[in-house]
C-alpha positions in Angstrom: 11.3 -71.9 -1.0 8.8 -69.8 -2.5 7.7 -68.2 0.9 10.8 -67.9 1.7 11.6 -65.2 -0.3 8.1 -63.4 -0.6 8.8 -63.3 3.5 12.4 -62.0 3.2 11.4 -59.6 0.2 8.7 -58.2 3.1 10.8 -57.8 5.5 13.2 -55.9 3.9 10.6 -53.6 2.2 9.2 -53.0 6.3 13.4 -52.5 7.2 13.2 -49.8 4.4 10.1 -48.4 5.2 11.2 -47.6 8.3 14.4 -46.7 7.6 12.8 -43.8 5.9 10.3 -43.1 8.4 13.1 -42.5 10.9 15.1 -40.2 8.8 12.6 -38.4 7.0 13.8 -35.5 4.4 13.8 -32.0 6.2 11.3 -29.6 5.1 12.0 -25.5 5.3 8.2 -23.6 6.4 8.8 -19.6 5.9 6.1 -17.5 7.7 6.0 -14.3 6.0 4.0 -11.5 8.5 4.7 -8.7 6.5 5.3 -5.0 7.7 7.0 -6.2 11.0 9.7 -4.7 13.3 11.4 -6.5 15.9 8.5 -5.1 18.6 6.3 -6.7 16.5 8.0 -9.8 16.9 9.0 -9.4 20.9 6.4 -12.3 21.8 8.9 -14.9 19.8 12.2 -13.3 20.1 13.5 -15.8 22.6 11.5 -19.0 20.8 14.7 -19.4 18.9 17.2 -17.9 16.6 16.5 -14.0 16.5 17.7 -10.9 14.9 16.8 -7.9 12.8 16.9 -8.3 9.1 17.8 -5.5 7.0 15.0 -5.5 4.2 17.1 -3.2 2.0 15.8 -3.6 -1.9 16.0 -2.5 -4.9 14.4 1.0 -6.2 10.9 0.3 -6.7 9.3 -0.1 -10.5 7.2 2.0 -12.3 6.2 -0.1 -14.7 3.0 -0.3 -13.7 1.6 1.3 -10.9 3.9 2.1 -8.2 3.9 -0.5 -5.0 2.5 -0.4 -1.0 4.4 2.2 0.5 6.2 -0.4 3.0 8.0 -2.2 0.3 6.3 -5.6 0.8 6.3 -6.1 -3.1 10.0 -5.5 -3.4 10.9 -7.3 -0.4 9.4 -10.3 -1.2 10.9 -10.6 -4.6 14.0 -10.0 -3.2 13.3 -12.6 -0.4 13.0 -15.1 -4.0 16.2 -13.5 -5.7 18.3 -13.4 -2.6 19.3 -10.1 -3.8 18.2 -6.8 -3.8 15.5 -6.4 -6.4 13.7 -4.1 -7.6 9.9 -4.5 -7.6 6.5 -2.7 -7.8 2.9 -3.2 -8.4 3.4 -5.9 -10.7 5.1 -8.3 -7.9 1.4 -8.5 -6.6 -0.5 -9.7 -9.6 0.2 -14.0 -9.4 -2.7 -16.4 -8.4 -3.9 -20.0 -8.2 -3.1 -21.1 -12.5 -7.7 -21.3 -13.0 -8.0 -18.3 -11.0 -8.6 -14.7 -12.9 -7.5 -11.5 -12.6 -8.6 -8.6 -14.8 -11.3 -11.7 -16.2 -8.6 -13.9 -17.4 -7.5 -16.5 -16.4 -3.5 -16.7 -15.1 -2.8 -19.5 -16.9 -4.2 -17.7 -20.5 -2.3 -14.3 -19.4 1.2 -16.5 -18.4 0.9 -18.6 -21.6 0.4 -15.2 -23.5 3.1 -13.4 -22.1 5.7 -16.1 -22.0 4.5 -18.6 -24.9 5.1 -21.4 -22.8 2.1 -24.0 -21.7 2.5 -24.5 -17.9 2.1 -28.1 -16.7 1.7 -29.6 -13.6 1.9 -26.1 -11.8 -0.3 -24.7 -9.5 0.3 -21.2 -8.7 2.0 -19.2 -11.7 3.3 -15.3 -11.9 2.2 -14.1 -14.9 4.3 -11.1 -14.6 7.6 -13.1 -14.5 8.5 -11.7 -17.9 8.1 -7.7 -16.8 10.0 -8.4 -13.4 12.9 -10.3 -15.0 13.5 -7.6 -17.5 13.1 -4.8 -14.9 15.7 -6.4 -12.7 18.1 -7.1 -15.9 18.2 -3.2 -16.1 18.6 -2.0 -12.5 22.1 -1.8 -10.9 22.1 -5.0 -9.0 20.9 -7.3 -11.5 19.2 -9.7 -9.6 17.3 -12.7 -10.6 13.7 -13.0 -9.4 12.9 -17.1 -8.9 16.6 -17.6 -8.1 15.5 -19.0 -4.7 12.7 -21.4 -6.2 14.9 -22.6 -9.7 17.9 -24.0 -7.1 15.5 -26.1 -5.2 13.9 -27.3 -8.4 17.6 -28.5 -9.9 17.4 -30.2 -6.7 15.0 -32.1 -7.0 12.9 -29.9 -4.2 9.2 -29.1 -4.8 7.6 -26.0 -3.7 4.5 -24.1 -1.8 3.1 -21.5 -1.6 0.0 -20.5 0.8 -1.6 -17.5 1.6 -2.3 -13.8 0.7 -2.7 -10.2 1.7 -5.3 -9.1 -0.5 -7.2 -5.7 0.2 -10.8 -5.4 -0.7 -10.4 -4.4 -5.3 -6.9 -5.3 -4.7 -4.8 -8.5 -5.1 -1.6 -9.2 -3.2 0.1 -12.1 -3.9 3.7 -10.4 -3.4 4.4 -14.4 -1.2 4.5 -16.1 -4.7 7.3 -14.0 -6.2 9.3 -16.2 -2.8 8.5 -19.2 -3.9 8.6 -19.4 -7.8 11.4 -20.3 -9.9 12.9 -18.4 -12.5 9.8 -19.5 -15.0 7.4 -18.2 -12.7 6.1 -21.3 -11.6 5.1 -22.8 -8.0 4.1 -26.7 -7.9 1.6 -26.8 -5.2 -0.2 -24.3 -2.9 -3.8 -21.5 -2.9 -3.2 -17.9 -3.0 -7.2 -17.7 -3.9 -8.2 -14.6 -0.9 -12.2 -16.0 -1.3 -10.9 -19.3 0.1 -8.0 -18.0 3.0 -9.4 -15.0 4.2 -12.6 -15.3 6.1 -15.3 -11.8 7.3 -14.8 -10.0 10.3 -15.9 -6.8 11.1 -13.8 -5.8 13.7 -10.2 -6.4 11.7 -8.5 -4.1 9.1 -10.8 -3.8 5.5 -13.1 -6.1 7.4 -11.5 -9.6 6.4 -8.8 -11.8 8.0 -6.8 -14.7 7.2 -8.6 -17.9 8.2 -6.0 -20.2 10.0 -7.7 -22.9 9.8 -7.9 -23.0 6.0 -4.2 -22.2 5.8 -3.4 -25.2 8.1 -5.6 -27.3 5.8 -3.7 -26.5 3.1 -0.8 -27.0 4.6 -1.8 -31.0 6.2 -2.7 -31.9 2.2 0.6 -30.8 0.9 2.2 -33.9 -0.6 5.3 -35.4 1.1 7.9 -34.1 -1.6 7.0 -30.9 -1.3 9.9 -29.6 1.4 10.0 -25.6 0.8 6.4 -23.9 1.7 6.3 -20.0 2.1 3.2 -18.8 4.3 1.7 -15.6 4.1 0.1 -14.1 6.9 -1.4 -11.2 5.3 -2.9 -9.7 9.0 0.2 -8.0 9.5 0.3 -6.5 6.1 -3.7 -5.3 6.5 -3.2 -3.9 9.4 0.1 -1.6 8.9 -1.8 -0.7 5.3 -5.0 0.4 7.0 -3.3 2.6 9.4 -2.8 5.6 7.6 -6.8 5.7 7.7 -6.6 5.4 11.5 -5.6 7.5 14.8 -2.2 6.6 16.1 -4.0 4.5 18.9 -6.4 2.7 16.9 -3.7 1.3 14.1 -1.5 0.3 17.5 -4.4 -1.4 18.6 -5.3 -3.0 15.6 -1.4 -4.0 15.0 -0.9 -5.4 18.1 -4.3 -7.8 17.5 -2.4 -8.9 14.4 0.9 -9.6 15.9 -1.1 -11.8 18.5 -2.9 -13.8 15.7 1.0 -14.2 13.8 1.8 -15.5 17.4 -0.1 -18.5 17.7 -0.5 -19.6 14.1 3.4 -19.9 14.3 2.9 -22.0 17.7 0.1 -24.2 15.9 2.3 -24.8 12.1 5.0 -25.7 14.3 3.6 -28.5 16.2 3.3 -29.9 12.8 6.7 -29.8 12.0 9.3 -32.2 13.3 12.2 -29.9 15.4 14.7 -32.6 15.2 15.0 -32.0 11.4 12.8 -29.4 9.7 13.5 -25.5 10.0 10.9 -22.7 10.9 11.4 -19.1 9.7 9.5 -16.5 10.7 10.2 -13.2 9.2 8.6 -10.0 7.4 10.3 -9.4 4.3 9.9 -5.5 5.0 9.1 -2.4 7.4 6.2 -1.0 8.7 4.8 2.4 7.3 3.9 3.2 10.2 5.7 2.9 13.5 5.6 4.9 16.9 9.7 4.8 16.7 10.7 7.5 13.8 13.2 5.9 11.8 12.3 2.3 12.5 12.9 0.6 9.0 14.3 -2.8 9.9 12.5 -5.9 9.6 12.4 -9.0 12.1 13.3 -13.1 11.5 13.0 -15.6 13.7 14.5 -19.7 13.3 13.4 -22.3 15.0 15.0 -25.8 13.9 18.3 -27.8 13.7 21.0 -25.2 14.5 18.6 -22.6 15.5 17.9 -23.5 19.1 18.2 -20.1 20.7 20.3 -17.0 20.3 20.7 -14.6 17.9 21.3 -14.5 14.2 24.5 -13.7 12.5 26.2 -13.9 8.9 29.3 -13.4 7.0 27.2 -10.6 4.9 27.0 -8.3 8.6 29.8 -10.2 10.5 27.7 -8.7 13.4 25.6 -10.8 15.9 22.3 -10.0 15.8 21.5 -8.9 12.2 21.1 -10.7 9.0 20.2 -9.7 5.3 17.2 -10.2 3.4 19.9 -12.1 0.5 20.8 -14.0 3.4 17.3 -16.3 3.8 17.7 -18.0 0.2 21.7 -19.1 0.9 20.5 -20.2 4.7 17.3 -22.1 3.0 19.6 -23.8 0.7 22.4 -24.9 2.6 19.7 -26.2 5.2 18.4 -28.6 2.5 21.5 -29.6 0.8 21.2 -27.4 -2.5 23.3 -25.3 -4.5 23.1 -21.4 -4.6 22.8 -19.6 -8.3 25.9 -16.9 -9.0 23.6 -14.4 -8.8 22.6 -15.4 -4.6 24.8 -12.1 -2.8 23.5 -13.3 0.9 25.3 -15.7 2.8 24.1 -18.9 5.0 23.2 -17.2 8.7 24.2 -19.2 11.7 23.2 -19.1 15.5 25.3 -17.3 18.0 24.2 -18.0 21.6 23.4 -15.3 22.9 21.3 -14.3 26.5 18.3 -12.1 27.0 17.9 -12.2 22.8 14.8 -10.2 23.2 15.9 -7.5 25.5 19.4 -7.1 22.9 17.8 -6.7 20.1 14.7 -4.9 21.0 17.8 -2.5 22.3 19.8 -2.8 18.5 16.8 -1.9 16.6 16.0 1.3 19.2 19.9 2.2 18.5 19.7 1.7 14.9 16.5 4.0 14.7 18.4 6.5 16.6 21.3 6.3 14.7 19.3 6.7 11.3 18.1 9.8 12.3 21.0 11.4 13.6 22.8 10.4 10.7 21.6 13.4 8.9 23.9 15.5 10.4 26.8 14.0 8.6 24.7 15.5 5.4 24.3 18.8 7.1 28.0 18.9 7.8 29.0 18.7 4.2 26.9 21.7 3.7 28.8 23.6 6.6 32.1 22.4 5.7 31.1 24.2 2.2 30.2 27.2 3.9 34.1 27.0 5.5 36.0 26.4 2.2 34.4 29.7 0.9 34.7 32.0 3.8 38.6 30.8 3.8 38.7 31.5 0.0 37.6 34.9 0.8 40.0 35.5 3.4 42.9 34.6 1.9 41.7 35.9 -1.9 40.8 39.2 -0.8 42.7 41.8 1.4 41.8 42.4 5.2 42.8 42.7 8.7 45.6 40.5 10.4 43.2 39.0 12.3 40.7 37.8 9.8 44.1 35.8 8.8 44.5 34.5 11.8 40.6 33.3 12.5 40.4 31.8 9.2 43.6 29.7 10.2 42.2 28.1 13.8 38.7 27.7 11.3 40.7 25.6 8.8 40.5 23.0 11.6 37.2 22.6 11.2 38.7 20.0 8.5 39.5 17.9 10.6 38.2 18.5 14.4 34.9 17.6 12.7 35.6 13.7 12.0 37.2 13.9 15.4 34.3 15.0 17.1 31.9 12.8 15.4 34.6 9.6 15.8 34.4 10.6 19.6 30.7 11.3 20.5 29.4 7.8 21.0 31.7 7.8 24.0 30.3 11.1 25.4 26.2 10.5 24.7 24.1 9.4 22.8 21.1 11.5 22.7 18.6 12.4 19.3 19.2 14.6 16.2 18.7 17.6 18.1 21.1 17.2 21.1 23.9 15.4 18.6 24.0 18.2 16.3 24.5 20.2 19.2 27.0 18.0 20.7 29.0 18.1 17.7 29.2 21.8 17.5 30.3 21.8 21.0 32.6 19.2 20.4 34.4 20.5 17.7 34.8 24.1 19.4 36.2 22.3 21.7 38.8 20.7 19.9 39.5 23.9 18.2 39.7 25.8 21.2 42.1 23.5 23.4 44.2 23.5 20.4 44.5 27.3 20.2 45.2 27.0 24.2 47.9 24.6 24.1 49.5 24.0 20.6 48.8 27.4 19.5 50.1 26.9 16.1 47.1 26.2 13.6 49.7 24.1 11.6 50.8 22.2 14.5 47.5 21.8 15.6 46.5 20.4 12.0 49.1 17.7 12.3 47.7 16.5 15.2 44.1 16.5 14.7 45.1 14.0 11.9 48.3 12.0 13.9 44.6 11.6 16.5 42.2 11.1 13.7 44.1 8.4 11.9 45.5 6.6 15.3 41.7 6.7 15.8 40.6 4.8 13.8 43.5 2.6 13.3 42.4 1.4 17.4 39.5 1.1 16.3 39.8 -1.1 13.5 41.9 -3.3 15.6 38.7 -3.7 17.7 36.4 -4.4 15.4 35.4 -0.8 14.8 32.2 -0.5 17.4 32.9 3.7 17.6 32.9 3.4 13.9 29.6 1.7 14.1 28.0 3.9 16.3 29.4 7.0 14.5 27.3 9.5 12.7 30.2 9.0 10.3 30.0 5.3 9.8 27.2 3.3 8.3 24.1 2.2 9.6 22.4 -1.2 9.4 18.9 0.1 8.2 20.5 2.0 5.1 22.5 -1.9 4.6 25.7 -0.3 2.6 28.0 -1.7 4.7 27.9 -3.3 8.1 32.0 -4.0 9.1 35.0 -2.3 8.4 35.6 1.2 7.0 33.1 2.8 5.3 33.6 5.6 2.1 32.8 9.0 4.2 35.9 7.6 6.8 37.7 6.0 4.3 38.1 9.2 2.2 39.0 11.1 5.9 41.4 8.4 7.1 43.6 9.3 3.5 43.5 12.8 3.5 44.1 12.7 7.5 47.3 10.5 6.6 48.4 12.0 4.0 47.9 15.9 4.8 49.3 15.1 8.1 52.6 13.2 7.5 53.6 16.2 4.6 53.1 18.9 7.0 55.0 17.1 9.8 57.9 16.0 7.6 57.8 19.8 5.7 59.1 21.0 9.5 62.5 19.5 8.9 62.8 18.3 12.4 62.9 14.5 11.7 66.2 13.3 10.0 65.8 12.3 6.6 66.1 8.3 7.5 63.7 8.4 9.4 61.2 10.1 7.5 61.6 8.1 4.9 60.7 4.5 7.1 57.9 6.4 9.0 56.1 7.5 5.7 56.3 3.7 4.4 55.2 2.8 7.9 52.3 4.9 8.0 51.1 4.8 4.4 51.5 0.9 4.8 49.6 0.7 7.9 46.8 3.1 6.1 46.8 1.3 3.1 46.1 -1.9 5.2 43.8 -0.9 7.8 41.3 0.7 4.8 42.0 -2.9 2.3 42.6 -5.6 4.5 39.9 -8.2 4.4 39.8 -8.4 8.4 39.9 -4.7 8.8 38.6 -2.0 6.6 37.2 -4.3 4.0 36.9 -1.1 1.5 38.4 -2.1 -1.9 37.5 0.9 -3.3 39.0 2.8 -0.4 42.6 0.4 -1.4 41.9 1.1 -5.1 42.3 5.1 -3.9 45.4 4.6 -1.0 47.5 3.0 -3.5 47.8 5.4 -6.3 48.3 7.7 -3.7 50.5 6.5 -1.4 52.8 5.5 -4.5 52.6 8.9 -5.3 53.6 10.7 -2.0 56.4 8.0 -2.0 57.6 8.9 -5.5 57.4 12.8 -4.8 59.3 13.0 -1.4 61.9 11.7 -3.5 61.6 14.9 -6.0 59.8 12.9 -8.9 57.5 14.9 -11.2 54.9 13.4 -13.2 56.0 11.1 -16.2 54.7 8.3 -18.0 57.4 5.9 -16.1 56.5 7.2 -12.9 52.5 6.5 -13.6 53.1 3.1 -15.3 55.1 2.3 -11.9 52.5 3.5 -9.7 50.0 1.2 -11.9 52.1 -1.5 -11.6 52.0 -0.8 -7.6 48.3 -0.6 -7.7 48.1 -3.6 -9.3 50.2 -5.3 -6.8 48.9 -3.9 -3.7 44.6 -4.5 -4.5 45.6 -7.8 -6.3 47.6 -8.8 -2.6 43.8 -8.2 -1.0 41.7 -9.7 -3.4 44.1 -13.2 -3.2 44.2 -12.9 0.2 40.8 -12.8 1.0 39.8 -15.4 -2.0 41.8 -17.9 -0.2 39.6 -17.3 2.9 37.0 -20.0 3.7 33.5 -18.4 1.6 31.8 -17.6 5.0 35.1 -15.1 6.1 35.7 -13.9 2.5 34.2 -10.1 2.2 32.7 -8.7 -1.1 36.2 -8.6 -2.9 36.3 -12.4 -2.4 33.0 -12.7 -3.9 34.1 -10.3 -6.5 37.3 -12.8 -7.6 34.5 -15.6 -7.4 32.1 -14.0 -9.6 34.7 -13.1 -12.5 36.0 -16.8 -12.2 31.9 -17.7 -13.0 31.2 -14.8 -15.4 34.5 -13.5 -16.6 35.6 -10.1 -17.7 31.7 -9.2 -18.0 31.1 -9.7 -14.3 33.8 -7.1 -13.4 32.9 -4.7 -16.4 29.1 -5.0 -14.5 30.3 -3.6 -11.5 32.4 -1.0 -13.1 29.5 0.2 -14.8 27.4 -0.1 -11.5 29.8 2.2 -9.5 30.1 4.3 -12.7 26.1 5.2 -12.7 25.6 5.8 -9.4 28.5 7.9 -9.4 26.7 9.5 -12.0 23.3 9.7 -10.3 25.0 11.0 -7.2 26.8 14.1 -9.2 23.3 15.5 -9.5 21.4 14.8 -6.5 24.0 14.7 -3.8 24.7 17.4 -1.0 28.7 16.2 -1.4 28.7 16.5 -4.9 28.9 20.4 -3.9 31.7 20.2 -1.5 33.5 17.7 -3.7 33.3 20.8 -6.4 34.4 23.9 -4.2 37.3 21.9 -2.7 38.8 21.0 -6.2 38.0 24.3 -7.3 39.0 26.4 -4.4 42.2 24.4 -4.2 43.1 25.3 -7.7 42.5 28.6 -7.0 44.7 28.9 -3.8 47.5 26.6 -5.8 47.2 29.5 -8.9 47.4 32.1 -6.1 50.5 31.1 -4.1 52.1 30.4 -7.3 51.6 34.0 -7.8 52.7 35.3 -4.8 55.3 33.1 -3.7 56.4 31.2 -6.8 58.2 28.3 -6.6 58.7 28.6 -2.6 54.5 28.2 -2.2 55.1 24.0 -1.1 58.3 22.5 0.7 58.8 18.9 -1.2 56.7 16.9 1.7 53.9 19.4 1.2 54.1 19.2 -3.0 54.6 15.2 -2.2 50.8 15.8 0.1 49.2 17.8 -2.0 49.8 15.3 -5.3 48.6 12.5 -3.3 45.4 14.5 -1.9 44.9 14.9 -5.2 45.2 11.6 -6.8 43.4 9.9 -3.6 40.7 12.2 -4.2 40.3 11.2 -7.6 40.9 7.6 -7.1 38.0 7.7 -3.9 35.8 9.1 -6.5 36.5 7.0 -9.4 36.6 3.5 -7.2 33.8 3.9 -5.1 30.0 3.3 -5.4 29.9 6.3 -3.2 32.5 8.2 -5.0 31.5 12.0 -4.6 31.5 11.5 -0.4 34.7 9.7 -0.1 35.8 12.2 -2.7 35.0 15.3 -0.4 35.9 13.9 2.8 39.5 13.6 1.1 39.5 16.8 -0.9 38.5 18.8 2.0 42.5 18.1 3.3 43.8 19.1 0.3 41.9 22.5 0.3 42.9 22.6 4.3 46.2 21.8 4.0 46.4 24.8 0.9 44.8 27.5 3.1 47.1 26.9 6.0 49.9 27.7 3.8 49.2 30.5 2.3 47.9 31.7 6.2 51.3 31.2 6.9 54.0 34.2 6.8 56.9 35.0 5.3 58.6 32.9 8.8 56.5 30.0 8.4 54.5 30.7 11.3 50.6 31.3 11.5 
């Protein structure tokens, strides 16, 4: 009887055993080959899941000495946070817990500087103090170790392996993407005098050893299922090229990218395909790189789900590019464990996709591109300045008929500028040289056909904007690709936005509507009926083609259209200002944004946009998580006031209209405005305003709304006594 059950008691400790064996716990390996672009990364491309990863971070530190100049420090403690933090020098400074730096050992310095003994922790950050409170105080308020402290509550231990130390220099930056919140790694060597190995012929004269990292990697014990890698050739090699020619630091970055190459091949034959996950990726961009403007960074997944194709993300809604906030959510969900509140990224998924290589090699050539040429939008603020004071002269100070009548075909510029830059990608796409002048050719063009076939500068201006705001409307409706490949959109390196509307458009498509539909209805050739349903239809359709979840996405921009579009409705109808009227309007406010914040909190979380994740956030944190982003948006407001080129134009178009308003009154009196064009000029006004106070952006969707206030101004006082220009 005995042996009976000593043999059944085996057998079912072999059944277990095996059971286990054949459904082992999945492990996540991330590769880090820092200072990488999607060239860099061509050789692997189609070896799974592929796509460009905006490395976006926060502002570096100073708190101690500044960091590399590719951002490795920052995006690697970002990488950790799965936000955008901020980082500098000190992100470097971590080591194995008996190892030294500055002749002391890093467990005495992270005892001294947190009063807490580590145990049973291998690698430790003795700076974890200094970056926590650094990122308490920047705008985005991440959470370095946020990564590392929700695999711990799981029950998930943690590695890290690797370095890019320099000859006098430590770089450990791949320890700030593994630690917890504590600062604390369980297993893994970071120690550069046993990883990195002599050679003359590579950058600073050393290179990582592979062999020792695979080592490392075979004696890892079973429950440790997160490991972060660091390859620190690619890192040497993009650092030592500022001491090299052009062709030598190609040379010696392609020897590195080679070397990533097959230690990627080699750590994945040691991994299991059928249930642990690969991830190759550098956490930031190169410094230097033959393609000006190339700041995006590359990730490739190979694993369950990430068999081929290219990478996507409810953060970009675009195929082919991912966020650096969106690694942690992806890691996490992967192994079955909970993201912290302060995680902004969302879990990427696959999207099969042919010749991945070939695409995005071709996306991150276009985004490059489009970086560059982006400038121009900058350099039209400063013309469009320029315009709004040679009008204020020519309508301010006596002169010739036709000074009148020039300075009323160059109020167009207002808006024949947004049309040309909403309409070049489908003429060329060529560098900053040729789009600049493209644009000026373009919008001359638009000017000039005008004076040829409208030939009423008023007409004209209503529609410019009827075209401008049908525009974009379209293009909405299609998931805004000219918007995307505007100069007057957003671009994926910069990481501001990647879907919908963004501010400079937003603050266009509401002046566009609102100028437009006043001066059209001021003509008195539509009945009074239907006026009144076509300015509900129209400042409906605007209000949801800036707010709606699957369209515009831009709260801020809704926060602005509101206000204003309750105020054009509320003026038409002869209302003045008055407390009743603005506590109605509130009230309207409140009813329109809170319409799109439940409607997109009801989504599923992978189709909810950032107002979703806003209504999710206040339900965690409460009135404080919505009084943080107020003050966010306020400061950088701030911050932009001083520093930015719009700020100006913002400034002369409030200005200058208040002028030409004081100056009408003058002249014509109470007759200046028809009751559609006082009904336009309040909401200009108060979407101005509103674009400014609701946006993080606020001085630029500001000015690209004020400027059709001003324009819509200066065309009627250009007007004489007949109503004619």
């Amino acid at each position: 009887m005995m042996m009976r059950i000593v043999s059944t008691a085996m057998l079912l400790l072999v059944l277990a055993t095996t059971a286990g064996l054949a459904n082992p716990k999945p492990r996540v390996v991330v590769l880090i080959a820092g200072s990488c672009s999607a060239r860099d990364f061509a050789g692997m491309l189609d070896e799974g899941s592929a796509g460009l990863l905006n490395v976006r971070a926060g502002r570096p530190s100073r708190e101690l000495e500044p960091g590399s100049k590719s951002g490795f420090e920052s995006g690697c403690i970002s990488l950790g946070a799965g936000a955008m933090a901020t980082g500098g020098a000190e992100v470097r400074l971590a080591g194995d817990a008996s190892g030294l730096i500055d002749a002391q050992t890093v467990r005495d310095a992270f005892e001294y500087r947190t009063g807490v003994r580590p145990r049973g922790a291998a690698i430790l950050h003795p700076e974890i103090a200094l970056m926590a409170r650094v990122n308490a105080e920047s705008s985005y308020r991440a959470k370095p170790g946020e990564l590392g402290s929700a695999l711990h509550k799981a029950g998930i231990r943690t590695a890290v392996i690797g370095c890019s130390d320099i000859p006098g220099e430590i770089h450990r930056e791949a320890v700030a993407a593994a630690m917890d919140e504590r600062g604390t790694v369980d297993y893994g060597e970071v120690d550069g005098a046993k990883l990195l190995r002599p050679d003359p012929s590579a950058p600073y004269g050393i290179r990582t050893n592979p062999t020792a990292l695979l080592d490392m990697f075979d004696r890892l014990r079973a429950d440790c299922r997160f490991v972060v890698i660091d390859y620190g050739d690619t890192f040497r090699a993009d650092s030592y090229s500022e001491l090299c020619t052009d062709q030598q630091a190609a040379a010696l970055k392609a020897q590195s990218d080679a070397r990533v190459r097959s230690f990627a091949r080699q750590l994945e034959r040691r991994l299991d395909a059928r249930h642990d996950l690969l991830i190759v990726l550098s956490p930031n961009a190169r410094s230097f790189s033959e393609i000006e403007g190339e700041r995006m960074g590359a990730i490739v997944i190979r694993g369950p789900g990430f068999s081929g194709g290219m990478l996507t993300s409810p953060s970009t809604r675009r195929g082919g590019i991912v966020t650096l906030g969106d690694v942690g959510p992806t890691i996490l969900d992967f192994l079955g464990a909970a993201p912290g509140v302060e995680m902004v990224g969302r879990p990427m998924r696959n999207v099969p996709s042919a010749e991945v290589a070939r695409t995005l090699l071709l996306m991150n050539s276009d985004a490059s591109a489009q970086a560059q040429r982006q400038v121009i939008m900058r350099w039209s603020s400063v013309a469009q300045s320029v315009i709004v004071v040679l009008l204020l002269v020519a309508i301010l100070l006596p002169g010739p008929l036709w000074t009148k009548r020039l300075a009323s075909w160059l109020a167009l510029s207002f808006v024949a500028i947004p049309v040309a830059m909403l309409s070049m990608p489908l003429v060329c796409s060529v560098g900053l040289v040729g789009s600049t002048l493209v644009l000026i050719g373009l919008t001359a063009a638009i000017i000039g056909l005008c004076a040829l076939v409208i030939r009423s500068p008023g007409r004209a201006f209503v529609w410019l904007c009827a075209a401008l705001v049908l525009g974009l409307m379209v293009d909405l409706l299609r998931g805004a690709p000219l918007i995307q490949a505007s100069i007057a959109g957003y671009n994926v390196i910069e990481g501001a936005r990647y879907y919908g509307i963004g501010n400079e458009l937003m603050g266009t498509m509401l002046g566009a509507t609102i100028a437009g539909l006043g001066m059209a209805l001021a003509s008195g050739r539509i009945g009074k009926r239907i006026a009144g349903l076509a300015s509900v239809a129209l400042l409906g359709a605007t209000f949801v083609s800036i707010g709606a979840p699957f369209l515009g996405a831009n709260i801020g921009g809704a926060l602005a259209a509101a206000p204003a579009i309750g105020v054009v409705l509320l003026a038409r109808r002869g209302w003045r200002p008055s407390a009743r009227g603005i506590a109605l309007i509130a009230l309207l406010t409140v009813v329109l944004v809170g319409g799109l914040f439940a409607t997109d909190a009801l989504r599923s979380g992978a189709a909810q946009s950032h107002a979703g994740k806003t209504v999710a956030m206040m339900s965690d944190e409460g009135a404080g998580g919505l009084l943080w982003v107020i003050e966010r948006k306020l400061a950088l407001n701030c911050m932009l006031i001083v520093t930015s080129v719009w700020s100006r134009l913002l400034g002369l178009c409030m200005a200058g209209s208040a002028a030409l308003y004081w100056w009408g009154s003058r002249l014509r009196g109470g007759s200046l405005l028809r009751r559609e064009e006082y009904a336009a000029v309040l909401g200009c006004l108060v979407g101005t305003l509103g674009a400014f106070a609701f946006n993080d952006s606020g001085v630029v969707a500001g000015a690209t709304c004020a400027v059709f206030l001003f324009g819509l101004l200066a065309l009627r006082l250009l007007e004489n006594d007949k109503g004619r220009i």
